[in-house]
N, CA, C and O atoms as CSV, one atom per row, in Angstrom:
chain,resi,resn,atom,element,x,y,z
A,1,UNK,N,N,0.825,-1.191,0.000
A,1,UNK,CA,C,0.000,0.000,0.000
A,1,UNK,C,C,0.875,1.263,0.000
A,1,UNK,O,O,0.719,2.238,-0.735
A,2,UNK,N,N,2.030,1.057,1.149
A,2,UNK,CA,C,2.712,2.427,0.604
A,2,UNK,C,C,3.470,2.393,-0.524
A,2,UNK,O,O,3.621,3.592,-0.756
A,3,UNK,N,N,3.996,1.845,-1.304
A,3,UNK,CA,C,4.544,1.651,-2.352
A,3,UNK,C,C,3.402,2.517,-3.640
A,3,UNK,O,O,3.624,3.460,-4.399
A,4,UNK,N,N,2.487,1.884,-3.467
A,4,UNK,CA,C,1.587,2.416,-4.313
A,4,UNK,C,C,1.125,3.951,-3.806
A,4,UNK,O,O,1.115,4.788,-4.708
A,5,UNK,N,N,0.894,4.232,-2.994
A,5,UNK,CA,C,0.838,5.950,-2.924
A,5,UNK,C,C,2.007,6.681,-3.112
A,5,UNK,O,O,2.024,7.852,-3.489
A,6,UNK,N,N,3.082,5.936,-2.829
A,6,UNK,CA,C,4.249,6.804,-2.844
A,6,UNK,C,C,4.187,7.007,-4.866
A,6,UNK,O,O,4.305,8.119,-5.380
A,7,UNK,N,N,4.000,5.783,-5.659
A,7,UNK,CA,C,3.882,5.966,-7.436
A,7,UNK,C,C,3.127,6.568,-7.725
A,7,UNK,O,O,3.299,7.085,-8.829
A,8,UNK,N,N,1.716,6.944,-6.933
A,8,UNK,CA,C,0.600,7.295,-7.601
A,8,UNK,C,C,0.658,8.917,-7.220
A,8,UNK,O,O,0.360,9.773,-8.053
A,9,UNK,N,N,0.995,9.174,-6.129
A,9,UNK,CA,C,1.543,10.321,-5.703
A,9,UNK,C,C,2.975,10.892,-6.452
A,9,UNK,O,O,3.114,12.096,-6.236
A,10,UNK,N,N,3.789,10.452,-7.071
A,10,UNK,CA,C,5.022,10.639,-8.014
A,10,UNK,C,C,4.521,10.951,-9.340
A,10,UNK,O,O,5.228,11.500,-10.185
A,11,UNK,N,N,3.236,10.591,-9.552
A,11,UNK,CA,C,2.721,10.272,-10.862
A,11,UNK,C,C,1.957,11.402,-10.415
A,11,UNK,O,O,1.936,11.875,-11.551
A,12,UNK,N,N,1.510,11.987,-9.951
A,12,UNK,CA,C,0.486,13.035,-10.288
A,12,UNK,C,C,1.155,14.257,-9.780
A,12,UNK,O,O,0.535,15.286,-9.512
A,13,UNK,N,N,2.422,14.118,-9.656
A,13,UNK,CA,C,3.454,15.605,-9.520
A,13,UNK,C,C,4.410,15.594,-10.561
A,13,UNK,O,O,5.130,16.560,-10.815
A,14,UNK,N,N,4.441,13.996,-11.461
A,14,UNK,CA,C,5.185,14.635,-12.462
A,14,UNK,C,C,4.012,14.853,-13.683
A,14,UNK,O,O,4.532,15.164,-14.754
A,15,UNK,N,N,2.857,14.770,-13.710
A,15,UNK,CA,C,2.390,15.081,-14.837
A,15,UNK,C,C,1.877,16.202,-14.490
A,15,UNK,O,O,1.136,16.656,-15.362
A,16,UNK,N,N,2.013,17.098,-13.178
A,16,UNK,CA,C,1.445,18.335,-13.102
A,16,UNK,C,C,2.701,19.287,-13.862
A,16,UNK,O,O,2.627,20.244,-14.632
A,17,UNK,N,N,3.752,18.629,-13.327
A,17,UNK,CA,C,4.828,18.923,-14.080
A,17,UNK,C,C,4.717,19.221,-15.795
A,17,UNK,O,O,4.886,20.345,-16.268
A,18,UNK,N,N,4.447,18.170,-16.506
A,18,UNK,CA,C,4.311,17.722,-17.924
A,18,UNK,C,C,3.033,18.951,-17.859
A,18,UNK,O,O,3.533,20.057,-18.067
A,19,UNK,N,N,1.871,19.006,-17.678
A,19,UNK,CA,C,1.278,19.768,-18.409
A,19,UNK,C,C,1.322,21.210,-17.903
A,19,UNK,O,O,0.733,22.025,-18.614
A,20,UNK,N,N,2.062,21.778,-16.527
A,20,UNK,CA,C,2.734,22.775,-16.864
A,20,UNK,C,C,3.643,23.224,-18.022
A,20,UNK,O,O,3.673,24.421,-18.310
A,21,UNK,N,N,4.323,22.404,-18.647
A,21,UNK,CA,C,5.735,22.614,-19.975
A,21,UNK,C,C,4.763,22.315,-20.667
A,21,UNK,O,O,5.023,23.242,-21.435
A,22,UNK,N,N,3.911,21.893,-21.093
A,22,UNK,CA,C,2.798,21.507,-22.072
A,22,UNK,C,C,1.864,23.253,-22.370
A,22,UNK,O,O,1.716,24.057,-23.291
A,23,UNK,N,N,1.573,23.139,-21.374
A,23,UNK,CA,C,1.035,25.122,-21.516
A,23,UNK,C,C,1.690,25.648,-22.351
A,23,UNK,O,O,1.457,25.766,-23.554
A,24,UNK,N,N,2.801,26.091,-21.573
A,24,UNK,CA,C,3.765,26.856,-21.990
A,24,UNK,C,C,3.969,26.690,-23.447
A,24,UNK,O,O,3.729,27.680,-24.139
A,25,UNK,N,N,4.279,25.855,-23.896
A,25,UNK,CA,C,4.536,25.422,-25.070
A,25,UNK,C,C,3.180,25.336,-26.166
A,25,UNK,O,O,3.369,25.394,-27.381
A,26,UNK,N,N,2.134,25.226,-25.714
A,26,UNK,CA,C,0.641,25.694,-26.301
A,26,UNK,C,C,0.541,24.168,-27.054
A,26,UNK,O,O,-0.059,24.213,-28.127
A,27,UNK,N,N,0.970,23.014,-26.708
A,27,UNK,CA,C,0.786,21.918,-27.189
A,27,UNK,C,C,-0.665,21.006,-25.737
A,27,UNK,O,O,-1.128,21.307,-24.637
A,28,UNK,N,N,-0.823,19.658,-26.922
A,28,UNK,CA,C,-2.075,19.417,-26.238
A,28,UNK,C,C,-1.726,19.245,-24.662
A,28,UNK,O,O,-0.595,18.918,-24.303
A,29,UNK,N,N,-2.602,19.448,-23.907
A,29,UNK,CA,C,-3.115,18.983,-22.384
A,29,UNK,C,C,-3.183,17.680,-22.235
A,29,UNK,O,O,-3.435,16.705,-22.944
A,30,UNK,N,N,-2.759,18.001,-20.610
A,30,UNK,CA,C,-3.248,16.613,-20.033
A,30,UNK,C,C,-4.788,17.003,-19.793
A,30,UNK,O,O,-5.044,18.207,-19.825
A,31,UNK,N,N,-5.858,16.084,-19.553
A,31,UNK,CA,C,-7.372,16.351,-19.338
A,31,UNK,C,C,-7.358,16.933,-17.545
A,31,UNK,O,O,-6.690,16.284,-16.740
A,32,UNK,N,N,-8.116,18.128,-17.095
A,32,UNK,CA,C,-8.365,18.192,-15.749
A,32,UNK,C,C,-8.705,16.604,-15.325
A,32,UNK,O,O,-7.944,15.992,-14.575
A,33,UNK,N,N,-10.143,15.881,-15.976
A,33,UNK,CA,C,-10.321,14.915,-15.171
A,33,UNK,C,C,-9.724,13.495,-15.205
A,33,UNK,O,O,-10.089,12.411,-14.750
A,34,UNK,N,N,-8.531,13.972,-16.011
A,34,UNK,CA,C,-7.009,12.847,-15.356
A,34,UNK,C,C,-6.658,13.248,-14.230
A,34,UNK,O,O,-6.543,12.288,-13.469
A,35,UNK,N,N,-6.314,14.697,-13.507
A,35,UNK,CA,C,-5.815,15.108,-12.350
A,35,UNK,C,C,-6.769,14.255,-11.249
A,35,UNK,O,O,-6.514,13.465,-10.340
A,36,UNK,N,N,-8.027,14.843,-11.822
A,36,UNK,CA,C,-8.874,14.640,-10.596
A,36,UNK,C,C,-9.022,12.793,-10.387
A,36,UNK,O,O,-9.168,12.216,-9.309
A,37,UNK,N,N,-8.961,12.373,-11.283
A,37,UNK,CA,C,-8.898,10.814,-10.923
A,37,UNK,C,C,-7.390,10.256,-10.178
A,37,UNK,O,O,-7.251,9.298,-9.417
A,38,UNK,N,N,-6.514,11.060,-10.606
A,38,UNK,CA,C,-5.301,10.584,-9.799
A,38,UNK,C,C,-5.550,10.765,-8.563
A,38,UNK,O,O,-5.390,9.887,-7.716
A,39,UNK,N,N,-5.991,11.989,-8.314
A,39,UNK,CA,C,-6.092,12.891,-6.677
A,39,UNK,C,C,-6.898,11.447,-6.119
A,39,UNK,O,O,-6.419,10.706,-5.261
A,40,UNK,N,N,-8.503,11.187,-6.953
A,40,UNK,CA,C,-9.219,10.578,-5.949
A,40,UNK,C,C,-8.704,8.555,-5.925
A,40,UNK,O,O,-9.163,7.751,-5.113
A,41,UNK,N,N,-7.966,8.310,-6.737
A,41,UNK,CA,C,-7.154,6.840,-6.821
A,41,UNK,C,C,-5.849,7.218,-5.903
A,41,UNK,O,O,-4.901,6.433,-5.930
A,42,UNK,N,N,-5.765,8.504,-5.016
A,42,UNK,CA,C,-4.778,8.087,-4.036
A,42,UNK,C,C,-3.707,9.411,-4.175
A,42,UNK,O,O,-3.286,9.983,-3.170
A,43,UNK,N,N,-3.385,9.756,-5.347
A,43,UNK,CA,C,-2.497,10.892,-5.335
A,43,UNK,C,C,-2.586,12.317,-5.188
A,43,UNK,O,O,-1.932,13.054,-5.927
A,44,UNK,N,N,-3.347,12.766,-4.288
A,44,UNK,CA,C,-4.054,13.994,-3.908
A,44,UNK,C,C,-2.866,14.692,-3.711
A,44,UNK,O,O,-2.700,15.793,-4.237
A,45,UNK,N,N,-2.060,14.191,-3.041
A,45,UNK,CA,C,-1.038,14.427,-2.142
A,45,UNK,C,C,0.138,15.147,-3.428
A,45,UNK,O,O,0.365,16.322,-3.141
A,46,UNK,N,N,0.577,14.879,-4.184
A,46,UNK,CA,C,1.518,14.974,-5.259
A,46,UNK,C,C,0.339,15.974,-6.572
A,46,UNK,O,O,0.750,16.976,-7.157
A,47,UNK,N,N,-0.435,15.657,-6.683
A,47,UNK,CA,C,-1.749,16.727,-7.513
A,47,UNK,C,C,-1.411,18.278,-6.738
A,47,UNK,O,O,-1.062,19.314,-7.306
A,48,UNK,N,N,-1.648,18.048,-5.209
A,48,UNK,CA,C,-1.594,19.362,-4.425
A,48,UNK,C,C,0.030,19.927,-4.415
A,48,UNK,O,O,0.433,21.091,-4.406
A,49,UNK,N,N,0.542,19.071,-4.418
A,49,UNK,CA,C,1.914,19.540,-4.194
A,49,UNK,C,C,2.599,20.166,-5.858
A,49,UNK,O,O,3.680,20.738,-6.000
A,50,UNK,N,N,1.700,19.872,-6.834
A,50,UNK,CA,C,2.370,20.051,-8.468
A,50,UNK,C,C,2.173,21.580,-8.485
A,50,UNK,O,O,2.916,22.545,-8.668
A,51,UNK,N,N,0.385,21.335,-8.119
A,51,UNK,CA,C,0.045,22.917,-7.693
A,51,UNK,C,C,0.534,23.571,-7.802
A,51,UNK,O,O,0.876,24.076,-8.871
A,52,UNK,N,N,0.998,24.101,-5.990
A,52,UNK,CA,C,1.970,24.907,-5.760
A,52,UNK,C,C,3.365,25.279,-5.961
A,52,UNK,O,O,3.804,26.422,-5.840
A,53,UNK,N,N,4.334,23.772,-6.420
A,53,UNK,CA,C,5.127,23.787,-7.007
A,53,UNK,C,C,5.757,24.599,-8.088
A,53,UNK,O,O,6.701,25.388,-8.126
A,54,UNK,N,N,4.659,23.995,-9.199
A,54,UNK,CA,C,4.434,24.484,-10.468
A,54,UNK,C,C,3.660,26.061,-10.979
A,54,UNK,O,O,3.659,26.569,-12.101
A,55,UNK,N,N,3.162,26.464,-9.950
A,55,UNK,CA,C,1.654,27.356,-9.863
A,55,UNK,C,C,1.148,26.964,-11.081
A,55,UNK,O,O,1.442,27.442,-12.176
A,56,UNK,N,N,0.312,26.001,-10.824
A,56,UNK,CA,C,0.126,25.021,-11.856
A,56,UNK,C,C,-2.289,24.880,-11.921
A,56,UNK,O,O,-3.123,24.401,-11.153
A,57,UNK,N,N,-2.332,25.316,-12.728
A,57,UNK,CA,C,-3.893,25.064,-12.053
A,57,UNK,C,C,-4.774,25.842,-10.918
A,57,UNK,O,O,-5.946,25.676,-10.579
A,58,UNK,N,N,-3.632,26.881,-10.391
A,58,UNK,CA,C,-4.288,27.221,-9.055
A,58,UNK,C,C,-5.546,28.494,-9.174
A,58,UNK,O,O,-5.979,29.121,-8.208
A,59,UNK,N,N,-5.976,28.668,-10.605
A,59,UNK,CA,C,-6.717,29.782,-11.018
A,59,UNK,C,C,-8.360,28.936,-11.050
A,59,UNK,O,O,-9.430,29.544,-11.022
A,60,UNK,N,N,-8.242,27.714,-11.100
A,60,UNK,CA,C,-9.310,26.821,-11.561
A,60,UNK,C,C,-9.916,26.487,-9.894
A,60,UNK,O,O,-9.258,25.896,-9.038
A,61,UNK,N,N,-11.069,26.931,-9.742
A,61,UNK,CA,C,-11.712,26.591,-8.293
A,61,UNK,C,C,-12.065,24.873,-8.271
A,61,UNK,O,O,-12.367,24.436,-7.161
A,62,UNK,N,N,-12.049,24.028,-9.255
A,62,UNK,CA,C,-12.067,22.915,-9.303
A,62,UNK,C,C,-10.876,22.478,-8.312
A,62,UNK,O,O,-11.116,22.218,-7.133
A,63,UNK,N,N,-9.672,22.417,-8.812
A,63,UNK,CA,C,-8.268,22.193,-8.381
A,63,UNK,C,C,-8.282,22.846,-6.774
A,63,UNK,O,O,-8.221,22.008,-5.874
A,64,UNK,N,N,-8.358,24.292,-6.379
A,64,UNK,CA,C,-7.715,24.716,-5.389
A,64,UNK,C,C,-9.216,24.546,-4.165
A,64,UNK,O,O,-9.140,25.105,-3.071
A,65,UNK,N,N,-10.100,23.973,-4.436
A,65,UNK,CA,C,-11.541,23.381,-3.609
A,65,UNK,C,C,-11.518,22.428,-3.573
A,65,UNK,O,O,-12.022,21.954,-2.555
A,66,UNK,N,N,-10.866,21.288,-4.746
A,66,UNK,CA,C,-11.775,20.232,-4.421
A,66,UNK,C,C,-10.151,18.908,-4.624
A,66,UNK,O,O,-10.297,17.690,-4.723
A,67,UNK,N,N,-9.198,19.417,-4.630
A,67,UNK,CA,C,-8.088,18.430,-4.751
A,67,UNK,C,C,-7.603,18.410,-3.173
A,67,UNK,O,O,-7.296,17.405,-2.531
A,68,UNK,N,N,-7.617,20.142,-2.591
A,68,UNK,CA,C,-7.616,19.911,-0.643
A,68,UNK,C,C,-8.688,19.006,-0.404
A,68,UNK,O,O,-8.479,17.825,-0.127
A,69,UNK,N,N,-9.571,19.390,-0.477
A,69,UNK,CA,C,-10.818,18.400,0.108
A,69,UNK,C,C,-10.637,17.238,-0.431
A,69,UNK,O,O,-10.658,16.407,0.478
A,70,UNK,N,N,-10.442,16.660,-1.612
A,70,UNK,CA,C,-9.638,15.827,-1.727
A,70,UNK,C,C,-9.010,14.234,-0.230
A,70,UNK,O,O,-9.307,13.183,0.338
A,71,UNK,N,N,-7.907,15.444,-0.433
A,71,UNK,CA,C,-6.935,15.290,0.604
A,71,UNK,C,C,-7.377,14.628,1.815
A,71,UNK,O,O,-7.283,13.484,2.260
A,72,UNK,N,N,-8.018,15.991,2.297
A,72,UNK,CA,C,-9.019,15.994,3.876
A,72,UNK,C,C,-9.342,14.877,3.913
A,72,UNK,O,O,-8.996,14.146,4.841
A,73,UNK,N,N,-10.359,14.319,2.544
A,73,UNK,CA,C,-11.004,13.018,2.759
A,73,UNK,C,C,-10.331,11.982,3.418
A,73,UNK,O,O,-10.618,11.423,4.476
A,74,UNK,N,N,-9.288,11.781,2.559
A,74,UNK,CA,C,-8.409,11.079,2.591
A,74,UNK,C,C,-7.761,10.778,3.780
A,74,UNK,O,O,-7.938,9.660,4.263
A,75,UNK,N,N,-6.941,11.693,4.415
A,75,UNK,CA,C,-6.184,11.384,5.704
A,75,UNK,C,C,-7.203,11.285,6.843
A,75,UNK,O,O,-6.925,10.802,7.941
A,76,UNK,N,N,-8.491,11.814,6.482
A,76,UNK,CA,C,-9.603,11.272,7.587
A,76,UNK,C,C,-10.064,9.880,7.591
A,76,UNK,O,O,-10.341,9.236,8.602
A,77,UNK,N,N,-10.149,9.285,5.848
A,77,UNK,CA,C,-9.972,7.749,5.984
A,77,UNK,C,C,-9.052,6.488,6.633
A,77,UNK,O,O,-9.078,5.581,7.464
A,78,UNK,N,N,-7.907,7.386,5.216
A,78,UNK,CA,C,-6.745,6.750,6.448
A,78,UNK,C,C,-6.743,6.500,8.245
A,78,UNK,O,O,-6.636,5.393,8.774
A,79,UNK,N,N,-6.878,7.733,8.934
A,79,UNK,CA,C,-6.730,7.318,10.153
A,79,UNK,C,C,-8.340,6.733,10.893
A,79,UNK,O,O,-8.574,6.320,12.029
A,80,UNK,N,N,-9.091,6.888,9.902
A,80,UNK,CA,C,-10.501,5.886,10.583
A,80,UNK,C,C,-10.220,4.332,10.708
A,80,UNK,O,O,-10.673,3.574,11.565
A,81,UNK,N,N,-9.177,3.962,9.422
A,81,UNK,CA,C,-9.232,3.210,9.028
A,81,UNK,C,C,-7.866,2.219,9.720
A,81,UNK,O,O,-7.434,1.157,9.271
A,82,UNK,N,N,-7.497,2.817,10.680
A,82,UNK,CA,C,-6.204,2.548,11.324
A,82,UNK,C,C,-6.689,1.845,12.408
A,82,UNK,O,O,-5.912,1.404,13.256
């Protein structure tokens, strides 16, 4: 299990990465609701972190509402689930 958040979380900070240089460059996108499926299959964590990284998305109230909450969900599962 951590193995897999630690990839899925790697994976959704380097493609925040990729479609930051993808902008820039005015070539195609990654889809928002690839982000948002990474965030909710586990990589919220690396989605949020490309974010700010990158200032990547942070104009879109989709991304900066609902990838934290996201999150929230998440580490509230996790530790229910402990």
């Amino acid at each position: 299990m951590v193995v897999y958040l630690i990839l899925i979380n790697a994976a959704g900070l380097l493609f925040m990465c990729l479609d930051k240089h993808l902008a820039k460059k005015h070539a195609r996108r990654i889809s928002e609701r690839f982000f948002m499926l990474t965030a909710l299959l586990g990589g919220s964590v690396g989605v949020f972190l490309g974010m700010g990284l990158f200032r990547h998305k942070t104009k879109h109230r989709l991304f900066t509402l609902g990838v934290p909450l996201i999150l929230v969900v998440q580490v509230f599962l996790f530790f229910l689930l402990q």
